[in-house]
C-alpha positions in Angstrom: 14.2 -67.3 -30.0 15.8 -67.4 -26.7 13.2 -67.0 -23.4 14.6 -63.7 -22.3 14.4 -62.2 -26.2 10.7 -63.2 -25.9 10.4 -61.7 -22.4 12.1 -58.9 -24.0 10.0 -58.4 -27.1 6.7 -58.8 -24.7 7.8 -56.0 -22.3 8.7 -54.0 -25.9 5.4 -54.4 -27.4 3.5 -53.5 -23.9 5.5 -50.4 -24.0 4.3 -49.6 -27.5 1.1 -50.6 -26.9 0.5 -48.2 -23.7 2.6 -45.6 -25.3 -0.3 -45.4 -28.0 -3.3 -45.7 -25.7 -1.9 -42.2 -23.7 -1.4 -40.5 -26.7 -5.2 -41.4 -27.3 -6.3 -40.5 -23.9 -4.1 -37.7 -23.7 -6.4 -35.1 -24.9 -8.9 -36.1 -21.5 -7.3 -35.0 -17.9 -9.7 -36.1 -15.3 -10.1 -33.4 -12.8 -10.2 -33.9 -8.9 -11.8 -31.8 -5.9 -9.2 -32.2 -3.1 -6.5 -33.5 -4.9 -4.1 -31.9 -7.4 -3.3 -32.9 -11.1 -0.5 -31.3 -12.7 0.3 -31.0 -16.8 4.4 -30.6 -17.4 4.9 -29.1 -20.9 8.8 -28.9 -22.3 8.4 -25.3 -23.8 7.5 -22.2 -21.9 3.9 -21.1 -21.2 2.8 -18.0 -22.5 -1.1 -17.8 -22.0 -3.8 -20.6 -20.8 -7.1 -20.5 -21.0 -10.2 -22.9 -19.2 -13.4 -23.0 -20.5 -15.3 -23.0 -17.3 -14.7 -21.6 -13.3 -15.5 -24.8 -12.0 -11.6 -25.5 -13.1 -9.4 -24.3 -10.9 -5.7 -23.3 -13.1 -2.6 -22.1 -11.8 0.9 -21.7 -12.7 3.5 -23.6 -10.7 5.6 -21.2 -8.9 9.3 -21.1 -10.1 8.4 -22.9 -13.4 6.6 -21.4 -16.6 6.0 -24.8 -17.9 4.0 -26.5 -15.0 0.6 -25.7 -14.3 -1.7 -27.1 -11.0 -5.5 -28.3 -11.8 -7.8 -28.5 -9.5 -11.9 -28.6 -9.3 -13.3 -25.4 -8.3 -17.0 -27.8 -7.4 -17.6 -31.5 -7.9 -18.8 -32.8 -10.8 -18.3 -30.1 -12.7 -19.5 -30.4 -16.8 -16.6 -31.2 -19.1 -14.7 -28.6 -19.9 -11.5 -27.4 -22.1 -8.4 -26.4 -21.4 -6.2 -24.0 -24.1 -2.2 -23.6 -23.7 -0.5 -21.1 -25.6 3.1 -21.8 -26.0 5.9 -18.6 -26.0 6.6 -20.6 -29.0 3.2 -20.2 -31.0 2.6 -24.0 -30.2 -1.2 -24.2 -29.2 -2.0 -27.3 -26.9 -6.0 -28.0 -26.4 -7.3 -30.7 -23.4 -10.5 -32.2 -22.7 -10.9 -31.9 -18.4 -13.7 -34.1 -17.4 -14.5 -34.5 -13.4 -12.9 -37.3 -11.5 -13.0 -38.1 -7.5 -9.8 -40.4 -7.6 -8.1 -39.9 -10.8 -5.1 -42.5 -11.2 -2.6 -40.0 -13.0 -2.4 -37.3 -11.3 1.8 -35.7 -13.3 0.5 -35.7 -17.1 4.1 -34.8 -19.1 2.7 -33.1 -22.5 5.5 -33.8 -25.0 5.9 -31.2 -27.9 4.1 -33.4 -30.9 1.5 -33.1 -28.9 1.0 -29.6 -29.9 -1.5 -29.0 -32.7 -0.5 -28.5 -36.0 -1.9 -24.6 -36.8 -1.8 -23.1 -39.9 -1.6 -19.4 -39.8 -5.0 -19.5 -41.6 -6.9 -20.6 -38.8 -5.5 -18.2 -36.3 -8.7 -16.7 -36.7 -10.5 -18.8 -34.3 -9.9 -19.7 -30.4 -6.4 -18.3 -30.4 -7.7 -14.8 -32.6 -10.1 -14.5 -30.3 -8.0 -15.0 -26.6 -5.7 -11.8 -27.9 -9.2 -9.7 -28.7 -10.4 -10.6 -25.5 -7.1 -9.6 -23.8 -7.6 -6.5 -25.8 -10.9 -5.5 -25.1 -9.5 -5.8 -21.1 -7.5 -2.7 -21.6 -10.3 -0.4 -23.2 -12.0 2.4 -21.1 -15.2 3.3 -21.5 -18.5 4.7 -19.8 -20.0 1.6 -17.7 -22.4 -0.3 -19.9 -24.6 -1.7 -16.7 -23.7 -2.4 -13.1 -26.0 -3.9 -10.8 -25.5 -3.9 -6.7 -25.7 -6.6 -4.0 -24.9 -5.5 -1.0 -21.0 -5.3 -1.2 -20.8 -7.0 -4.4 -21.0 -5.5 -7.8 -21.2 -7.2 -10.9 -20.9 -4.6 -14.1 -20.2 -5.1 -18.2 -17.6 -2.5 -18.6 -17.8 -2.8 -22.8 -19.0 -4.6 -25.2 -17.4 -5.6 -28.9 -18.9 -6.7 -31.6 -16.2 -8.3 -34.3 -16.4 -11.5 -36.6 -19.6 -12.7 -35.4 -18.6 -12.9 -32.0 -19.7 -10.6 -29.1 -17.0 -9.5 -26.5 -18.4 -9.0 -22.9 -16.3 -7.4 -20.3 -17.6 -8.5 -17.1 -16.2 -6.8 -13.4 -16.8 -8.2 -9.5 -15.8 -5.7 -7.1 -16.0 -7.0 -3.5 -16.0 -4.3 -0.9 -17.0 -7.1 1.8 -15.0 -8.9 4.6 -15.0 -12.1 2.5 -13.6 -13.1 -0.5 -16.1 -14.7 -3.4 -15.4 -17.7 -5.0 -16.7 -18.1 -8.8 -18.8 -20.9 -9.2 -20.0 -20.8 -12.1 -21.1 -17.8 -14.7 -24.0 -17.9 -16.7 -26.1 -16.1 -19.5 -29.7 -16.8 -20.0 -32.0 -15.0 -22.1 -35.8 -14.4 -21.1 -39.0 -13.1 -22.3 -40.3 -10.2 -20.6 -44.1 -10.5 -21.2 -43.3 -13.6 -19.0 -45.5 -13.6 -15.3 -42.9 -15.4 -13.7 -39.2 -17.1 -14.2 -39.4 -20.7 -15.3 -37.3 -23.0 -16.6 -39.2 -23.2 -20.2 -39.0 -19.6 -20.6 -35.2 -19.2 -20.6 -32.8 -20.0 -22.9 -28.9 -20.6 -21.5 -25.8 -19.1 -24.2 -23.7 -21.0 -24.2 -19.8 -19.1 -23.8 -17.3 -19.6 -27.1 -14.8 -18.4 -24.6 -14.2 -17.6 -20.9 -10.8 -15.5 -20.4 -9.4 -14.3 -17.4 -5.9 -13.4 -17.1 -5.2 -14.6 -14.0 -6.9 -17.9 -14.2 -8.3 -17.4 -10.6 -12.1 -18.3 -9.8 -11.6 -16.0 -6.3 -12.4 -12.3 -5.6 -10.5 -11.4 -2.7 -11.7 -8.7 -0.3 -11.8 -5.4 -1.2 -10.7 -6.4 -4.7 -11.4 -6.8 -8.3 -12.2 -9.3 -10.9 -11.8 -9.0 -14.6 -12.8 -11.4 -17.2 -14.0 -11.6 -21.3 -17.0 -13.8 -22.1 -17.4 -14.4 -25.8 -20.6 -15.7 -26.9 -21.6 -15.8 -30.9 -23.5 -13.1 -32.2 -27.0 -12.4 -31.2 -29.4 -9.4 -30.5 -32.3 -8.6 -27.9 -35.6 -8.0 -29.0 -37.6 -5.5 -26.7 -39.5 -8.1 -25.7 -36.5 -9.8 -24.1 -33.8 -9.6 -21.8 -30.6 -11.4 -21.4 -29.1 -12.1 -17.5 -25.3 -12.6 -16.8 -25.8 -15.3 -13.3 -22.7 -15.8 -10.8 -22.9 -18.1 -8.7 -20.5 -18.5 -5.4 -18.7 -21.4 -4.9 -19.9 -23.4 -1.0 -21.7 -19.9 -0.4 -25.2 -18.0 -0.7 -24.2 -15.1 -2.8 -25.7 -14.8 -6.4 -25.3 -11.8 -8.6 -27.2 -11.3 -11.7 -27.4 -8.0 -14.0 -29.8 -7.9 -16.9 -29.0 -6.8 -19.8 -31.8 -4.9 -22.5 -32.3 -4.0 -26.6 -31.0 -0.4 -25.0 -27.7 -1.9 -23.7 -26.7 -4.3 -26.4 -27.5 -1.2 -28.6 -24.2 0.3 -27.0 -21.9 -2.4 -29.1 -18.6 -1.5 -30.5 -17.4 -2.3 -33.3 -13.4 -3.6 -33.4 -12.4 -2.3 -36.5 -9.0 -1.0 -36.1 -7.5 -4.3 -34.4 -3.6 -3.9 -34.1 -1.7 -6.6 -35.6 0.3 -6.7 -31.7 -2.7 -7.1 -29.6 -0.8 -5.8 -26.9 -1.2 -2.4 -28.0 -4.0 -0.5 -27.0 
């Protein structure tokens, strides 16, 4: 073999060989603070959602197949990211904290989707279009709690497949806006003399939807969002706490949640096969 054909053949097989290692490492985008990572599909993006506000996701202006990353907070704990194609394609990431990431333009390539069957549409994908449809309901206020010129309120709550639906609201009537941080449930005992770390148990979120993918409230607006948590009741001897915490800020909201409140639960039964409806 001629000394260029080897050179040839080396530079091939590199090629191979790092061509297999990113399709390993795809699946992890590391996440930066104060610098942007950006994931280029070659299909049209119809939906996204992140697992946590400490992501930051946006859509690319002028393209509906880019979309910007950015940490919300540092350090952050690993997190997901869901893309739903206009195509029915499904594309799920792993988006782990990183100061300095090396990549920072992550092309997503089609076989890269994942491969499912309309028998599993039950799960993450079943439950993004509930969530989107328990947005639109009206109903009576569950629960809304006041901080100053901050409110944090469930709107409704759905019970369906062993999964409970919770519509959470921020209004901000204040001069600032409010950056999400980080949202929490925690469950405590109420016989408890005082908060402590042993007496709480943390739930944690199947899902975290928000249409708009934005962590920030903007003044004298409104925030929507869908946690899903699985299925679970409060005894009278308990009460459960929704937490939101502001990003670089002071501002905490809580609203606690009773057996009373939880008792309030509706049940989706009619779910329309176009979950756009209604």
């Amino acid at each position: 073999m001629k000394f260029n054909d080897k050179i040839i053949s080396l530079i091939s097989l590199q090629l191979l060989l790092t061509t297999a290692l990113f399709a390993q490492q795809q699946d992890a985008i590391p996440v930066a603070y104060d610098q942007t990572s950006t994931l280029v599909l070659q299909e049209t993006i119809q939906s996204i959602d992140v697992g946590s506000p400490g992501v930051l996701v946006q859509r690319v202006n002028g393209f509906d197949n880019m979309l910007r990353l950015k940490a919300a907070v540092t350090d952050f704990d690993t997190t997901n990211l869901t893309i739903y194609a206009m195509s029915g394609a499904i594309y799920h990431f792993n988006l782990y904290y990183a100061a300095h990431p090396q990549r920072k333009v992550w092309p997503i390539a089609a076989d890269d989707s994942l491969p499912i069957a309309p028998s599993q549409l039950s799960g993450q994908g079943s439950m993004q279009s509930k969530a989107q449809w328990v947005l639109r309901q009206t109903h009576p206020t569950i629960r809304k709690q006041h901080h100053g010129q901050l409110t944090l309120s469930v709107r409704n709550l759905y019970s369906s497949g062993g999964k409970l639906f919770f519509h959470l609201q921020i209004e901000n009537t204040s001069a600032l806006p409010f950056k999400i941080h980080n949202i929490r449930f925690y469950t405590t005992s109420r016989n408890a003399v005082k908060r402590s770390a042993q007496h709480e148990e943390t739930r944690s979120p199947l899902l975290y939807y928000k249409p708009d993918a934005q962590s920030l409230v903007t003044q004298g607006g409104k925030a929507d969002m869908v946690m899903v948590y699985d299925q679970f009741s409060l005894p009278r001897d308990q009460e459960g706490t929704f937490e939101v915490l502001e990003t670089q800020g002071g501002r905490r909201l809580t609203l606690s949640l009773r057996h009373k409140h939880m008792r309030k639960a509706q049940t989706i039964n009619n779910y329309p096969l176009n979950p756009t409806q209604p």
